[in-house]
C-alpha positions as CSV (number, residue, x, y, z in Angstrom):
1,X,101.1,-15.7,13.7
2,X,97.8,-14.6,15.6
3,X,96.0,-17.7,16.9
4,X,93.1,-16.2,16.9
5,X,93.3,-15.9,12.9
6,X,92.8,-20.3,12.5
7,X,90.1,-22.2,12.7
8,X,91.8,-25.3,13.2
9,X,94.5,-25.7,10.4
10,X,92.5,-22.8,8.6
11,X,92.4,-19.4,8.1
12,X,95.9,-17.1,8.9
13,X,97.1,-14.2,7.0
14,X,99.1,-14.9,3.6
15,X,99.3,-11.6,2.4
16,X,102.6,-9.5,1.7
17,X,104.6,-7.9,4.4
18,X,103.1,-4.6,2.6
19,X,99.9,-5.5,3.5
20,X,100.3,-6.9,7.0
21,X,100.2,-3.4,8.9
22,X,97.1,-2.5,6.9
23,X,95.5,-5.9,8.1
24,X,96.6,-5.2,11.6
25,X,95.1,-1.8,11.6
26,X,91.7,-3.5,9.6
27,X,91.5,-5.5,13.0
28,X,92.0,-3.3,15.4
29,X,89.3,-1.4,14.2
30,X,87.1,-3.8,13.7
31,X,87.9,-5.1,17.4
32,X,87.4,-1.9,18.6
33,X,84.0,-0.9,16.6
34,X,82.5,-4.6,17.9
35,X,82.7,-3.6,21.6
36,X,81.2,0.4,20.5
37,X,77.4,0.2,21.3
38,X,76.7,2.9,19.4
39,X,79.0,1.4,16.0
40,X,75.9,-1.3,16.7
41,X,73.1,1.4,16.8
42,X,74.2,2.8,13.8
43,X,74.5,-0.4,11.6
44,X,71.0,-1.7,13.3
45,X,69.3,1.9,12.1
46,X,70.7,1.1,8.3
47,X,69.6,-2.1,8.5
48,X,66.2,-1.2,9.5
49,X,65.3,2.0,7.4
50,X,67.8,1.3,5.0
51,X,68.4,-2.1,3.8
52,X,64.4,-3.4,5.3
53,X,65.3,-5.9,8.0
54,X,64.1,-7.6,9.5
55,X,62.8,-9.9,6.2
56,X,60.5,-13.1,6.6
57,X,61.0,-16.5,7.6
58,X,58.5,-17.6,5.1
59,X,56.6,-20.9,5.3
60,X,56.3,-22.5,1.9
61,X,52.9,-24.2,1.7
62,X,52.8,-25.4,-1.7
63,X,56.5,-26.6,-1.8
64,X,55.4,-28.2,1.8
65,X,52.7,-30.0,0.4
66,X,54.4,-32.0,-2.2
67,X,57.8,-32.9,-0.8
68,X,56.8,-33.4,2.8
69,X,58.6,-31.7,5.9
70,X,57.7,-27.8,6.7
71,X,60.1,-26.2,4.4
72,X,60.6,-22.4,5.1
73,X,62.7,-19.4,3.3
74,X,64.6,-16.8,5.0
75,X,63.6,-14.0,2.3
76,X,67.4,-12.5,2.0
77,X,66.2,-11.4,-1.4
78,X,63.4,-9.2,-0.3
79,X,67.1,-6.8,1.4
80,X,67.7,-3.8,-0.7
81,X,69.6,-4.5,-4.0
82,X,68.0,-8.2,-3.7
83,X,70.3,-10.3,-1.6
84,X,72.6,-10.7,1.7
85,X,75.6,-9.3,0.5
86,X,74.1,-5.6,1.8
87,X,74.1,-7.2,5.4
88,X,78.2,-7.0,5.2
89,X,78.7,-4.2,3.3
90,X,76.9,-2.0,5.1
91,X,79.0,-3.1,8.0
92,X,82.3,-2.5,6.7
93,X,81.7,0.3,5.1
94,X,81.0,2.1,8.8
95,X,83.9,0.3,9.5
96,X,85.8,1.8,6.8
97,X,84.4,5.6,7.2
98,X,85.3,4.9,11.4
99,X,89.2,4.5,9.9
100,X,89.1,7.5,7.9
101,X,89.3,6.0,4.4
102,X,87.2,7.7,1.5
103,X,87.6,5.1,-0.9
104,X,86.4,1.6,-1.1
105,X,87.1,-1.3,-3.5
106,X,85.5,-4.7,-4.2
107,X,85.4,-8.0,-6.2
108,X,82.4,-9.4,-7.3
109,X,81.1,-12.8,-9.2
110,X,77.3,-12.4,-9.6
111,X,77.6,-9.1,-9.3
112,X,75.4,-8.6,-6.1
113,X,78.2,-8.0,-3.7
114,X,79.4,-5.2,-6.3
115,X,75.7,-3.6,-6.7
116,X,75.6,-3.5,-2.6
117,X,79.5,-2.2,-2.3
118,X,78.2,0.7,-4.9
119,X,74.9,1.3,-3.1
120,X,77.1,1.7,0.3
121,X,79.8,3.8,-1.3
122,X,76.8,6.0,-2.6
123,X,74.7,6.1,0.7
124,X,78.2,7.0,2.4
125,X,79.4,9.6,-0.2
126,X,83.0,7.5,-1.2
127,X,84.8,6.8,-4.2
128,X,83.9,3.4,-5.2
129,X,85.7,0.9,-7.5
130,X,84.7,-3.0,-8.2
131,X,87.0,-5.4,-10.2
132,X,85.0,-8.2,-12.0
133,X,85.6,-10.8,-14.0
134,X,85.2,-10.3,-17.8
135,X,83.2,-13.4,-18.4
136,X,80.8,-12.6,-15.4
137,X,80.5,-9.0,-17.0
138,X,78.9,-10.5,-20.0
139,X,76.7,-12.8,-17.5
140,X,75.6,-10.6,-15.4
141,X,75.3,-7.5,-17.4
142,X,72.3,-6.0,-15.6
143,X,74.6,-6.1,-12.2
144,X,77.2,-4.3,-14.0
145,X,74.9,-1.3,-15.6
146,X,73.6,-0.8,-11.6
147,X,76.9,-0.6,-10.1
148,X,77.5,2.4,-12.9
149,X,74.4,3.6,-12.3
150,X,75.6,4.3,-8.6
151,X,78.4,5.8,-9.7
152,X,80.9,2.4,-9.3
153,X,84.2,2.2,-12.1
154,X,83.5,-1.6,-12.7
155,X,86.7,-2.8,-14.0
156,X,87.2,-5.7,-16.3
157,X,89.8,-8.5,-15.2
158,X,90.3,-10.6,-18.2
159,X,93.2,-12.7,-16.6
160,X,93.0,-16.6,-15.9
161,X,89.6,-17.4,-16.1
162,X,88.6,-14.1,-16.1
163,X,85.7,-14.8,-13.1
164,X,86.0,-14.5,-9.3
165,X,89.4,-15.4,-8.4
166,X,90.8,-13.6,-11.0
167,X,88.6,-10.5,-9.8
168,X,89.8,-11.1,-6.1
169,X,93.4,-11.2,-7.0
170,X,93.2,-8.0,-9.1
171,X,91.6,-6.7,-6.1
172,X,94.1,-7.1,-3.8
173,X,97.1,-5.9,-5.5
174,X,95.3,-2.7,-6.3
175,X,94.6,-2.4,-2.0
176,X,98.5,-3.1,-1.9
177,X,99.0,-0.2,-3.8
178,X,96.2,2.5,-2.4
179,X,95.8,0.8,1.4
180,X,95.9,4.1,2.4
181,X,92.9,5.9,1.7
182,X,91.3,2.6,0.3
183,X,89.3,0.2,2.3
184,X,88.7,-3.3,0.7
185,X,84.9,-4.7,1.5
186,X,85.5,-8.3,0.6
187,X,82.4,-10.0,-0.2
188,X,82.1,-13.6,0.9
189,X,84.0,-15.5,4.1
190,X,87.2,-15.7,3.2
191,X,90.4,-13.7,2.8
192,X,93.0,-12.8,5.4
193,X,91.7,-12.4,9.2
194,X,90.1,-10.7,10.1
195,X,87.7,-10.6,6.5
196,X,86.3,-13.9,7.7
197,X,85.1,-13.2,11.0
198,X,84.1,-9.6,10.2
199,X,82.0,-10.8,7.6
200,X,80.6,-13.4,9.5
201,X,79.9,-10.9,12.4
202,X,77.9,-8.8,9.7
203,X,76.3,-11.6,8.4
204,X,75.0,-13.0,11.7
205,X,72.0,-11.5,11.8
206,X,70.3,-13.2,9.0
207,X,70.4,-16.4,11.6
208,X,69.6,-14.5,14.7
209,X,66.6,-13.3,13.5
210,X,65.7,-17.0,11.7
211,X,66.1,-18.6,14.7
212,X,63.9,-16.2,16.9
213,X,61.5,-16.6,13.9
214,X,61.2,-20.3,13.5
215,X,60.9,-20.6,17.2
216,X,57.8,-17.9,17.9
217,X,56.3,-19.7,14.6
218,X,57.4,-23.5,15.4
219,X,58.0,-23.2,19.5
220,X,61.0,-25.3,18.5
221,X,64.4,-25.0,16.6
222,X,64.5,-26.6,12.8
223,X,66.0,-29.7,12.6
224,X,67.9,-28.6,9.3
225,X,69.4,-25.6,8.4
226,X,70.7,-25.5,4.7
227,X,72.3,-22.6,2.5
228,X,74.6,-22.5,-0.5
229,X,77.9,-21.8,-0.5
230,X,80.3,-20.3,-3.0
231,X,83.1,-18.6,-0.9
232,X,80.5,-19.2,1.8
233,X,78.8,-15.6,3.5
234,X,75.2,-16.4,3.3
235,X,76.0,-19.8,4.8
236,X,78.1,-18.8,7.8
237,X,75.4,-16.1,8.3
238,X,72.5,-18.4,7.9
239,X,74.4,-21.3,10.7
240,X,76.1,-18.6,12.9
241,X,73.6,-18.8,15.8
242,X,72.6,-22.5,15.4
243,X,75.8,-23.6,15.6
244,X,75.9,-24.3,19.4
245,X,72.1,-26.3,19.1
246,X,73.2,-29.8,19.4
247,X,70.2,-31.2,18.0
248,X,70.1,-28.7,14.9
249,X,71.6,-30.5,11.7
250,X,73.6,-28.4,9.0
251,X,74.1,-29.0,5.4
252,X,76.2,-26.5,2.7
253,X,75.6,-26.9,-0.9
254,X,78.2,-26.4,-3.1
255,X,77.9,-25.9,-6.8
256,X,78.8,-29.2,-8.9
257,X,78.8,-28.1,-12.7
258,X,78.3,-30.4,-15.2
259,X,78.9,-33.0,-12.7
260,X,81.7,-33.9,-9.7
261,X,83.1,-36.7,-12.2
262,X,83.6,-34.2,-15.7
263,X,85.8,-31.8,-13.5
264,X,83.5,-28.8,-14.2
265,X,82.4,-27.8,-11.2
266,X,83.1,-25.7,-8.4
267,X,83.3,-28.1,-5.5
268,X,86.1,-27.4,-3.2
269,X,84.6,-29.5,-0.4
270,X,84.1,-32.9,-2.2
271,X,87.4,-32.5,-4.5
272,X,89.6,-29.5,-2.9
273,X,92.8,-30.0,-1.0
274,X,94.4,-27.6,1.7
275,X,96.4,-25.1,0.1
276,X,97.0,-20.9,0.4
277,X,94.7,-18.3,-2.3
278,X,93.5,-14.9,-1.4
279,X,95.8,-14.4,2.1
280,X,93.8,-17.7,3.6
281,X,94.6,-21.3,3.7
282,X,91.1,-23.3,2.7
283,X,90.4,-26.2,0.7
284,X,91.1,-25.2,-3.1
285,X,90.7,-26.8,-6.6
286,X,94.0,-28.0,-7.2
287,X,95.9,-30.0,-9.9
288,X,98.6,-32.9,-8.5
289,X,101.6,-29.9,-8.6
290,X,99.4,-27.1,-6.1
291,X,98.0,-24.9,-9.1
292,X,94.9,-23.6,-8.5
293,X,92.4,-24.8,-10.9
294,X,89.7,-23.2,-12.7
295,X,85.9,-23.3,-10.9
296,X,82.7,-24.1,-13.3
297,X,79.2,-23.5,-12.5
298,X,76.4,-21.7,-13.9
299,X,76.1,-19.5,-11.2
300,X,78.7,-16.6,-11.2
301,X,78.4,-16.3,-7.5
302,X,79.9,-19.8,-6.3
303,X,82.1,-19.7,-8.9
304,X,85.3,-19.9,-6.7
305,X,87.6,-22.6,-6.7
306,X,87.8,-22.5,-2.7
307,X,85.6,-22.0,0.3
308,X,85.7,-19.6,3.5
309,X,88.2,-21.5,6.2
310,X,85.9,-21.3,9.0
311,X,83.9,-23.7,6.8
312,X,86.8,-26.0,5.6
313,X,87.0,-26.4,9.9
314,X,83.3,-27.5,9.7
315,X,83.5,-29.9,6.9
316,X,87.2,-31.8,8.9
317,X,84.9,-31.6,12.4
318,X,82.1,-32.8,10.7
319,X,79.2,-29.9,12.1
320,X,78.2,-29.3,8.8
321,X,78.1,-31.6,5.9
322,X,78.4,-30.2,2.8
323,X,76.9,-32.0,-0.3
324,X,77.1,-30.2,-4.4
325,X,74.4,-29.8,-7.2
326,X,74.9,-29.5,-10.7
327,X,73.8,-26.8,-13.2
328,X,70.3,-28.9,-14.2
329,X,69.2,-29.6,-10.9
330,X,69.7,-26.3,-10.3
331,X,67.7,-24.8,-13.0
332,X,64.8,-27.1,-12.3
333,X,64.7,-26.3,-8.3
334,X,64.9,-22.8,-9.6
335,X,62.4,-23.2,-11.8
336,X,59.8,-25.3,-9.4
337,X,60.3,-22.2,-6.9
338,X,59.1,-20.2,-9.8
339,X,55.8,-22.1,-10.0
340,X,54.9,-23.7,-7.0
341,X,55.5,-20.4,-4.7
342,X,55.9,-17.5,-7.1
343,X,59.9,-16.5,-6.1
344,X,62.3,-16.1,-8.5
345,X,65.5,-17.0,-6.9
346,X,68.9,-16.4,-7.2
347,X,70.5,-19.5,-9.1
348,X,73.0,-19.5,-6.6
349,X,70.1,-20.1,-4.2
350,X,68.5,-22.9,-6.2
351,X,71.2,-24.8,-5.4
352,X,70.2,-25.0,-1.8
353,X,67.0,-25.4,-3.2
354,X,67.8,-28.2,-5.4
355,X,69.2,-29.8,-2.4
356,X,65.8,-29.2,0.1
357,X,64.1,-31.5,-2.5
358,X,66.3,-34.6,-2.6
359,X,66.8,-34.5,1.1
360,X,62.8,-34.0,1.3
361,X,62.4,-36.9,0.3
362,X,63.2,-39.0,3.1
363,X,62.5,-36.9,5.7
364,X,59.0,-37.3,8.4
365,X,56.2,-34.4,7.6
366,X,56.6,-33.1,11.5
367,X,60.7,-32.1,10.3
368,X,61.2,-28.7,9.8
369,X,64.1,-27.4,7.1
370,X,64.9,-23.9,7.3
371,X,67.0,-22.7,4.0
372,X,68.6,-19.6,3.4
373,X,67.0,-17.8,0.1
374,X,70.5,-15.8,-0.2
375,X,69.0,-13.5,-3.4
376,X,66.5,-12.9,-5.8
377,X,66.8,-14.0,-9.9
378,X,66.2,-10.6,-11.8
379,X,69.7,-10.9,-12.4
380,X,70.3,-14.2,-13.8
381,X,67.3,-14.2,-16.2
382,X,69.5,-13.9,-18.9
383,X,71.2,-16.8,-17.9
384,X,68.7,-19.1,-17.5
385,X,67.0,-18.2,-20.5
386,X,70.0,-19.1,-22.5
387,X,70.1,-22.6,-20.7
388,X,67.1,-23.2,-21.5
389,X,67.9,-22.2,-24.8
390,X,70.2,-25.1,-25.1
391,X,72.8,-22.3,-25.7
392,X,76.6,-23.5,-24.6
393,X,77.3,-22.0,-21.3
394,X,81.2,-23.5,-21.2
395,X,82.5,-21.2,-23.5
């Protein structure tokens, strides 16, 4: 197997021998288009007119006042359709037009990664189709009436837990089937290789430009750099180019439910083991026999019951230290955003949030923390209304 597909003990291809000529041919492209200076021309012009990069490194004043060191946002929610995942798409989306495909598939969780796979299809003129979980279909309901809106077929997986994984498995066996014409945008850092270097390579440029940011605004590099992480894209994205700063420290938050201890979280860093899901071999939820078990967290986005392998190398070398938060500190980050600076965030963003404010804590007022704000809230209202509500959010 390709070398170059690990990170460490990480990573490879576990996919069917029916889709290993497809991957091959996914990588040679992608290869190919990296080295093309005009493939680069073309996705810096959509992500200048189109998408509204570059977005600010925001210093938050008010939120700096009361917990200390100079906490600043990198405004990924001010992108077109509200978060990241249009970074990525709009990359392999040229990438799949440069192979000659005219259809593209997708899973999605929160839904944001569907609304930007839809918004690229559109822009690009292709036949678009996004499998989602049934249970994040009734979460994220406004997600799923914009991805029809821009002319998506949003399918409803009601298998397993009827969330992320199940979407993503749907997802593949359908690429199995149509490979040919079909190009599968994956969402978040994981998969088969090359899916999690191609979507870090799309994803890179929300830390390139943070880090020429916080150094024209600081003269200096942060001394924290912290982002959530579900399957892990905004995160990889956000560390990419601070990755070789010795002095820069990293921290991943993970979502941790009702609580590591009740097994109701989504944690696959503080409770996963090694194992194989989605053509990758990561840390995963498992039970003592190697099933995969099912993720919670209130946020339909890091919902997955895994992580991206370049991070599960991170976490074992220790360069990033990952650390979860559950649905309550969560809400009240999320809701103390709200207040103190005016942003609505994602709620899978408050979770790096929530994590800014303990770590706050005990840090000097000269530090400087620079956190990836990976989405805005519009679409998770709903949700945090009904937690508010008191409303059960288990079932």
């Amino acid at each position: 197997m390709n070398k170059n597909s690990y990170y460490g003990q990480f990573g490879g291809q576990y996919v069917s021998e029916a889709l290993m000529n497809t991957l091959h041919s996914v990588e040679e492209a992608f290869e190919e288009a990296i080295k093309d200076q005009k493939f680069w021309e073309e996705y810096n012009y959509y992500m200048k007119e189109y998408v509204g990069r570059e977005n600010p490194l925001y210093f938050a004043k008010r939120l700096t006042e009361k917990y200390g060191p100079k906490i600043y946002l990198k405004r990924e929610d001010l992108n077109h359709t509200g978060a990241h995942k249009i970074n990525n798409v709009i990359g392999q989306i040229l990438l799949a037009r440069r192979m000659g495909k005219t259809k593209v598939i997708a899973e999605t969780g929160a839904g944001q990664h569907g609304v930007a796979t839809a918004t690229g299809a559109a822009l690009f003129g292709m036949e678009c189709t996004i499998f989602m979980g049934a249970e994040d279909i009734q979460r994220q309901e406004l997600n799923v009436f914009r991805m029809k809106m821009l002319g998506a077929q949003v399918v409803s997986v009601t298998s397993g837990s009827s969330t992320l994984k199940d979407a993503t498995n749907e997802a593949i066996r359908a690429w199995a089937k149509t490979a040919e014409d079909t190009f599968y945008v994956i969402g978040s850092a994981v998969g088969p290789h090359p899916y999690p270097k191609m979507v870090k390579e799309f994803q890179r440029v929300i830390g390139r430009e943070a880090k020429a940011q916080i150094l024209e605004k600081e003269g200096r590099l942060p001394d924290y750099v912290v982002a959530c992480c579900g399957g892990g894209s905004n995160s990889i994205g956000m560390f990419a180019d601070f990755l070789d700063e010795e002095n820069v420290k990293f921290v991943g938050v993970e979502a941790a439910g009702l609580g590591i201890e009740t097994g109701k979280h989504a944690s696959a860093m503080a409770m996963g083991k090694p194992g194989v899901l989605h053509g990758m071999r990561s840390y995963l939820l498992q039970d003592d026999d190697g099933n995969v078990q099912i993720a919670h967290s209130i946020s339909a986005g890091l919902d997955y019951p895994g992580i991206g392998p370049e991070h599960a190398y991170l976490r074992d070398t220790k360069k990033v230290e990952y650390v979860s938060v559950t649905d309550e500190e969560c809400i009240n980050a999320l809701l103390e955003l709200c207040k103190l600076e005016g942003i609505i965030p994602a709620i899978e963003s408050a979770h790096a949030m929530a994590y800014v404010f303990k770590m706050a804590k005990d840090m000097p007022k000269d530090q400087i923390i620079v956190m990836c704000l990976s989405g805005r809230g519009d679409k998770d209202v709903h949700t945090v209304a009904s937690y508010l509500k008191g409303e059960d959010m288990n079932k």
